[in-house]
PyMOL CGO cylinders between C-alpha atoms (Angstrom):
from pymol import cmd
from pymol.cgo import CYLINDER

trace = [
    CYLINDER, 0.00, 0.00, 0.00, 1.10, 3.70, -1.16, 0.3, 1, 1, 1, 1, 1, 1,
    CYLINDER, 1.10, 3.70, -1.16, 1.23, 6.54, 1.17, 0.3, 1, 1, 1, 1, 1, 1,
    CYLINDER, 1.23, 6.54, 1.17, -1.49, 8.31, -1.06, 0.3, 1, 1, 1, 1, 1, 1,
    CYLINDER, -1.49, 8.31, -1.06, -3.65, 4.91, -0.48, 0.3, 1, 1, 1, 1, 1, 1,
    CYLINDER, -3.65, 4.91, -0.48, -3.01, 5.05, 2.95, 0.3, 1, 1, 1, 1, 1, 1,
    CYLINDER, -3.01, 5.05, 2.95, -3.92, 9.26, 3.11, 0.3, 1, 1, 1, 1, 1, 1,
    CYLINDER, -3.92, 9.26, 3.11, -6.98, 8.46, 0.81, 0.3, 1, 1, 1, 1, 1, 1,
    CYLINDER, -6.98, 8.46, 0.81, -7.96, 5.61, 3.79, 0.3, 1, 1, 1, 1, 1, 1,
    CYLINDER, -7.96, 5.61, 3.79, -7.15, 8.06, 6.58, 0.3, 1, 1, 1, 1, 1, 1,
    CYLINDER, -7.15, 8.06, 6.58, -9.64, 11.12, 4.84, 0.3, 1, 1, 1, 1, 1, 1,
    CYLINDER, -9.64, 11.12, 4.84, -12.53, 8.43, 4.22, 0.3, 1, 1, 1, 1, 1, 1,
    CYLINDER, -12.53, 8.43, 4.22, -11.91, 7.79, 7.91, 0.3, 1, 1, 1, 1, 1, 1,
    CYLINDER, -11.91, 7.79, 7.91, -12.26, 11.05, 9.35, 0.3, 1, 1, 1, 1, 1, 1,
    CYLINDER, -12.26, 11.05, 9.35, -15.30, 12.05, 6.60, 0.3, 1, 1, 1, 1, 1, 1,
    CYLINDER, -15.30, 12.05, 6.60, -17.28, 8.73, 7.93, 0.3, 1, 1, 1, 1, 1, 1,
    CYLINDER, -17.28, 8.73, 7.93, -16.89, 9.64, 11.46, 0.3, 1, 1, 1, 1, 1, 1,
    CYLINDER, -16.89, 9.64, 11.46, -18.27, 13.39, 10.83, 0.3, 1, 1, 1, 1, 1, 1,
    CYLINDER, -18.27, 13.39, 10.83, -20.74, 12.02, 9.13, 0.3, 1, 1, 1, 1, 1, 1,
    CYLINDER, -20.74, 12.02, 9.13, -22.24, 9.65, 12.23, 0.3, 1, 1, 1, 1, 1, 1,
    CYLINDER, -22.24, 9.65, 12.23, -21.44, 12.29, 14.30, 0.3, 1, 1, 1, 1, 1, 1,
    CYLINDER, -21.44, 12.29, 14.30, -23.65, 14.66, 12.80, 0.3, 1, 1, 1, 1, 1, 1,
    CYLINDER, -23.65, 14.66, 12.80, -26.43, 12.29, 12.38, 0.3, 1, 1, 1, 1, 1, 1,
    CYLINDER, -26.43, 12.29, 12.38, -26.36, 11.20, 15.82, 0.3, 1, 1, 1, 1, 1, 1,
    CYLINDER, -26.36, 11.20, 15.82, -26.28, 15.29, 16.95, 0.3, 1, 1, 1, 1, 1, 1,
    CYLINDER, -26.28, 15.29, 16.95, -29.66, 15.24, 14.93, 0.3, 1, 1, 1, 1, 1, 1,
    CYLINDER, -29.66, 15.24, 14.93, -31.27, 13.41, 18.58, 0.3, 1, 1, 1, 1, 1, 1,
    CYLINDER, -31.27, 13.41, 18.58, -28.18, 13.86, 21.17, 0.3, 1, 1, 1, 1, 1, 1,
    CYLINDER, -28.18, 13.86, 21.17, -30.16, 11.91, 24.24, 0.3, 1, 1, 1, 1, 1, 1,
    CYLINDER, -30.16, 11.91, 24.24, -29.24, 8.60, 22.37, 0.3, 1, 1, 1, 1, 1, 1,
    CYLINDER, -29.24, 8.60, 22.37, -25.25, 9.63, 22.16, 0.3, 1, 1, 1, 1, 1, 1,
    CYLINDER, -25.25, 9.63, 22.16, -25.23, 8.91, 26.11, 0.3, 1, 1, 1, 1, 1, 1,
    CYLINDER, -25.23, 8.91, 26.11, -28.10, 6.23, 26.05, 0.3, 1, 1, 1, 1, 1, 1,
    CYLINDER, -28.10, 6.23, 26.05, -27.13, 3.12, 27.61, 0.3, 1, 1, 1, 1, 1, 1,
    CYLINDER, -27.13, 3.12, 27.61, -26.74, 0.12, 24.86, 0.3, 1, 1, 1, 1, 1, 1,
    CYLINDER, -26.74, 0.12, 24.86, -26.22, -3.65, 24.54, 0.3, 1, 1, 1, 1, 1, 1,
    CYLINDER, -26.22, -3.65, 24.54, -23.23, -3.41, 22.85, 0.3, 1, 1, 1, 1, 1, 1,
    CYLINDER, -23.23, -3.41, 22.85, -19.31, -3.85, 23.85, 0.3, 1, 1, 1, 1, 1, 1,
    CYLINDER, -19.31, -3.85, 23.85, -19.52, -0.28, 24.24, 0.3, 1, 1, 1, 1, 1, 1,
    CYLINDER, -19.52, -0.28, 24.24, -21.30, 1.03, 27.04, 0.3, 1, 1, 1, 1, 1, 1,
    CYLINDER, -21.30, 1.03, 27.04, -22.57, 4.17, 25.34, 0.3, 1, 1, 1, 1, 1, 1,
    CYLINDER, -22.57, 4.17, 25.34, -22.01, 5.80, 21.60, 0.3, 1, 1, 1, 1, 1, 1,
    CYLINDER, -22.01, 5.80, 21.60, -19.98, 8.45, 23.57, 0.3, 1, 1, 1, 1, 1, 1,
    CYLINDER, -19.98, 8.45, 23.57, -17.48, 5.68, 24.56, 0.3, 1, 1, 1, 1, 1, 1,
    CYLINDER, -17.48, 5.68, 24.56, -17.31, 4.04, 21.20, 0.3, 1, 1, 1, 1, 1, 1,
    CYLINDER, -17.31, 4.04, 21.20, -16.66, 7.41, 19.95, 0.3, 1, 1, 1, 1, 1, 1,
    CYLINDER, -16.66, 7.41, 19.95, -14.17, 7.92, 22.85, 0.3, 1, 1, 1, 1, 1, 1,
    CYLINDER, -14.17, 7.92, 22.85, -12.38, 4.05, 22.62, 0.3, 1, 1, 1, 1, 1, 1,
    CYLINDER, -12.38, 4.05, 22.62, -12.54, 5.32, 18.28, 0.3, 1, 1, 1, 1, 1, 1,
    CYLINDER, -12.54, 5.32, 18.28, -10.10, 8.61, 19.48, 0.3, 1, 1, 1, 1, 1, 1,
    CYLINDER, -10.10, 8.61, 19.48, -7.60, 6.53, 22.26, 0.3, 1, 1, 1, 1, 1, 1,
    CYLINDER, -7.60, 6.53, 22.26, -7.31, 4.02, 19.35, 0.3, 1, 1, 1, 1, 1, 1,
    CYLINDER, -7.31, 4.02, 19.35, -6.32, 6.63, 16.30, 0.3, 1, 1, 1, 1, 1, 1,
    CYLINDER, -6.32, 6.63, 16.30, -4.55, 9.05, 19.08, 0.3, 1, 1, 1, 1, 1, 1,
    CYLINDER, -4.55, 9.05, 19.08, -2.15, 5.44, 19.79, 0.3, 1, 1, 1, 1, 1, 1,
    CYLINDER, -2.15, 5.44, 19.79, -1.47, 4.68, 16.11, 0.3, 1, 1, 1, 1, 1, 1,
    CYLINDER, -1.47, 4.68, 16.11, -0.69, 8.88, 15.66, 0.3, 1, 1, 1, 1, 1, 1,
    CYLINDER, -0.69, 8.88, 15.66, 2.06, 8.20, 18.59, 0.3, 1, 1, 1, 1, 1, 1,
    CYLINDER, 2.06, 8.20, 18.59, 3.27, 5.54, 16.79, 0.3, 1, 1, 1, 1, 1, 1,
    CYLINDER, 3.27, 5.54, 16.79, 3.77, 6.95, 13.62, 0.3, 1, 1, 1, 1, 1, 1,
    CYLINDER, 3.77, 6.95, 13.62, 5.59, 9.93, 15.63, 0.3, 1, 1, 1, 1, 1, 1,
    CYLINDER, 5.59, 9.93, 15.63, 7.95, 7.39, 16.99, 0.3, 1, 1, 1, 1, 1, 1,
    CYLINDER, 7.95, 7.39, 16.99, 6.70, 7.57, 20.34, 0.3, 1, 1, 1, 1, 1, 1,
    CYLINDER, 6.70, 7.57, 20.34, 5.44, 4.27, 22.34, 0.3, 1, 1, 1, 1, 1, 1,
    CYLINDER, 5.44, 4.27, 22.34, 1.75, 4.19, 22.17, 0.3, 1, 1, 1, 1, 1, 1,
    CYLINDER, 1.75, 4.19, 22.17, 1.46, 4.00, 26.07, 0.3, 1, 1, 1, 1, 1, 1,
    CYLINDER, 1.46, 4.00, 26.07, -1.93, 3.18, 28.09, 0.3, 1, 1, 1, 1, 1, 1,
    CYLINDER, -1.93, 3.18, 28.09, -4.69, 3.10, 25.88, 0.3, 1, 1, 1, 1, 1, 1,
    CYLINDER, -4.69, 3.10, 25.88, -7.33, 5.88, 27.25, 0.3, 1, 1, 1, 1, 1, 1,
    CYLINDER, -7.33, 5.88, 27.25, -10.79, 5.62, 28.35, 0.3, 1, 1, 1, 1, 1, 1,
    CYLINDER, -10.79, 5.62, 28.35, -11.94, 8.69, 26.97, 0.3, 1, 1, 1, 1, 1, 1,
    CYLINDER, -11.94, 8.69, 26.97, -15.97, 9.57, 26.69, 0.3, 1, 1, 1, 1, 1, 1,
    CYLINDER, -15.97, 9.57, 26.69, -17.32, 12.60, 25.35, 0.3, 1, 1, 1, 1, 1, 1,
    CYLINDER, -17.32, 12.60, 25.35, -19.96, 14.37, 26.98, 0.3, 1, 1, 1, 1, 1, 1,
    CYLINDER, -19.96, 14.37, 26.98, -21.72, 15.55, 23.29, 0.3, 1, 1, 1, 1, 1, 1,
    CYLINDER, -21.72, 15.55, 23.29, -21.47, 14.44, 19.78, 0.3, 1, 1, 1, 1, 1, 1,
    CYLINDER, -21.47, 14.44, 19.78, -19.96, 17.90, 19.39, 0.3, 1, 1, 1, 1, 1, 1,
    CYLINDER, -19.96, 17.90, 19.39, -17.18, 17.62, 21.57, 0.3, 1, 1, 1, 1, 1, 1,
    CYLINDER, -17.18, 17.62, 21.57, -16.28, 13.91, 19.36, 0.3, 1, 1, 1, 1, 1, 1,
    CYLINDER, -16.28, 13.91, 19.36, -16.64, 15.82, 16.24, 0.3, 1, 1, 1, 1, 1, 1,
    CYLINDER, -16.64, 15.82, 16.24, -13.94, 18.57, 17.09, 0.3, 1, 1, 1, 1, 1, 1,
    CYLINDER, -13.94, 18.57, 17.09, -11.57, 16.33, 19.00, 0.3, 1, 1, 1, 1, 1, 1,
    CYLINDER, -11.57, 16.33, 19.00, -11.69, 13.41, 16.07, 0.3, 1, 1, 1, 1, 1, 1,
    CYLINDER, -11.69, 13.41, 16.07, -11.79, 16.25, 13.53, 0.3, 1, 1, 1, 1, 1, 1,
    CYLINDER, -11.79, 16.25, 13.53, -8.27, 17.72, 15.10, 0.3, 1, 1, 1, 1, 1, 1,
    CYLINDER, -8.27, 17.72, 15.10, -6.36, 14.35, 15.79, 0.3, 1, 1, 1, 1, 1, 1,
    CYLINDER, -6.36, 14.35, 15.79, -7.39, 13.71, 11.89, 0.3, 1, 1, 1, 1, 1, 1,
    CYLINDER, -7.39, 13.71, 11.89, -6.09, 16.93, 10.90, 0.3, 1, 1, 1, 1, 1, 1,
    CYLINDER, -6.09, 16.93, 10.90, -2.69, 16.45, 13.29, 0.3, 1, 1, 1, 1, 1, 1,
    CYLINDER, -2.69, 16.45, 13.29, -2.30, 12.82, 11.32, 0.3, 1, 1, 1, 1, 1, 1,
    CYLINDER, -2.30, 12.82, 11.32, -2.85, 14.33, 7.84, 0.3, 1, 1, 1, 1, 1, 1,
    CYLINDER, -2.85, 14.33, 7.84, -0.22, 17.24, 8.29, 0.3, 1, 1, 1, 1, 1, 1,
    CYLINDER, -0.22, 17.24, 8.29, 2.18, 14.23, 9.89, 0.3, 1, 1, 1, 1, 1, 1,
    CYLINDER, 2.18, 14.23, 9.89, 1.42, 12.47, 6.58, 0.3, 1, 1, 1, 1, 1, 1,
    CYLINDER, 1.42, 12.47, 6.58, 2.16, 15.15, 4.40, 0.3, 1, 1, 1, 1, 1, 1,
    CYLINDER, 2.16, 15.15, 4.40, 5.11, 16.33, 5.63, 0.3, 1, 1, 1, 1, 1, 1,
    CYLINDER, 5.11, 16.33, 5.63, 6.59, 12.52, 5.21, 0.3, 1, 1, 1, 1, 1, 1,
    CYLINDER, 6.59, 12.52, 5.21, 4.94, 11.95, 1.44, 0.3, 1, 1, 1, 1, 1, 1,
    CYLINDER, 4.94, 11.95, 1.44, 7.49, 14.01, -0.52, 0.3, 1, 1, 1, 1, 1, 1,
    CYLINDER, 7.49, 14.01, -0.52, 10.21, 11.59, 1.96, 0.3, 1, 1, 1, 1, 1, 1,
    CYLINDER, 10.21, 11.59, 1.96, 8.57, 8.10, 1.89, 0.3, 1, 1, 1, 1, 1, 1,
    CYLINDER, 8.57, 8.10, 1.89, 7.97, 6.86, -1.98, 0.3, 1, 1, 1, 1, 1, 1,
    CYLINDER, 7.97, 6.86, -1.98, 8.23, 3.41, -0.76, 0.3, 1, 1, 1, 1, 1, 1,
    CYLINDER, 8.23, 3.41, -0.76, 4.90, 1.23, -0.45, 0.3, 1, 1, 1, 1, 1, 1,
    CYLINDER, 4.90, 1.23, -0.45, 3.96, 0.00, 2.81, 0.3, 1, 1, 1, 1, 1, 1,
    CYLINDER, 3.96, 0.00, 2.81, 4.22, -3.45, 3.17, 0.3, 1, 1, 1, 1, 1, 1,
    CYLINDER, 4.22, -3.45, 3.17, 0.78, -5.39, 5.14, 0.3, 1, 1, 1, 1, 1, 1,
    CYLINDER, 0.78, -5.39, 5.14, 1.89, -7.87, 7.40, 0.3, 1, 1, 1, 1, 1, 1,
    CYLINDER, 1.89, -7.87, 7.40, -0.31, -10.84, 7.02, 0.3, 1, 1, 1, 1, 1, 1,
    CYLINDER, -0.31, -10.84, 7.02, -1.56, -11.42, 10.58, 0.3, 1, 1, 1, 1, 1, 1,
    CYLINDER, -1.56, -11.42, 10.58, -1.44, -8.36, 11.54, 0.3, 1, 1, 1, 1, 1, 1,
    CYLINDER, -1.44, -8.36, 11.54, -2.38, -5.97, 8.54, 0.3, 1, 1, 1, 1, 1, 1,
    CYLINDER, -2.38, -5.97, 8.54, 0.01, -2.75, 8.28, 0.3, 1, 1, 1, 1, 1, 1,
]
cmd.load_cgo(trace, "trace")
C-alpha cells in the first residue's frame, strides 16, 4: 500500500466519522443512552474510536503508544472537534513525510500494516 492509499484511507476515515457524528447530533439523548453493545454508550465508542487513532498517531511519531485511554465525550460535538483535530494532526504528519517516503507500505499478514 502507497502513502497516497493510505492518506486516501485516513480522509474516508475522518469524513465517515463526521458524518455519524452529525447524524447522531440530529437526537443527542441517544449519544449517552445506555446500549447492549461492547460499548457502554455511543460516547465511549466514539471515545475508545479517538484513544485508538490518538495510539497509532504516537506511533507513527515514533513515540510508544502508552496506556490506551478511556476517553468519553460528553456531546457528539465535543467527538466531532476532538476526532476532527487528531485527523487533521495525522494528515499534516502524513504530508510532511509523502514528498520523503515513496516506498509502499508493506501489510503484514496477521497483523495488517
Amino acid at each position: 500500500m502507497h502513502q497516497a492509499e493510505m492518506m486516501k484511507y485516513h480522509a474516508y476515515h475522518g469524513w465517515a466519522n463526521a458524518r455519524l457524528l452529525d447524524h447522531v447530533a440530529r437526537t443527542p439523548e441517544v449519544f449517552a443512552r445506555v446500549l447492549a453493545s461492547p460499548f457502554p454508550t455511543m460516547a465511549r465508542m466514539f471515545g475508545h474510536l479517538y484513544d485508538v487513532d490518538r495510539t497509532w498517531f504516537s506511533r507513527m511519531r515514533g513515540s510508544g503508544p502508552g496506556a490506551l485511554g478511556e476517553t468519553v465525550f460528553a456531546e457528539p460535538a465535543e467527538a466531532k472537534a476532538r476526532l476532527g483535530a487528531l485527523h487533521a494532526s495525522v494528515r499534516d504528519l502524513s504530508v510532511r513525510r509523502a514528498g520523503r517516503c515513496g516506498h509502499p507500505v508493506r501489510q503484514h499478514v496477521r497483523y495488517g500494516v
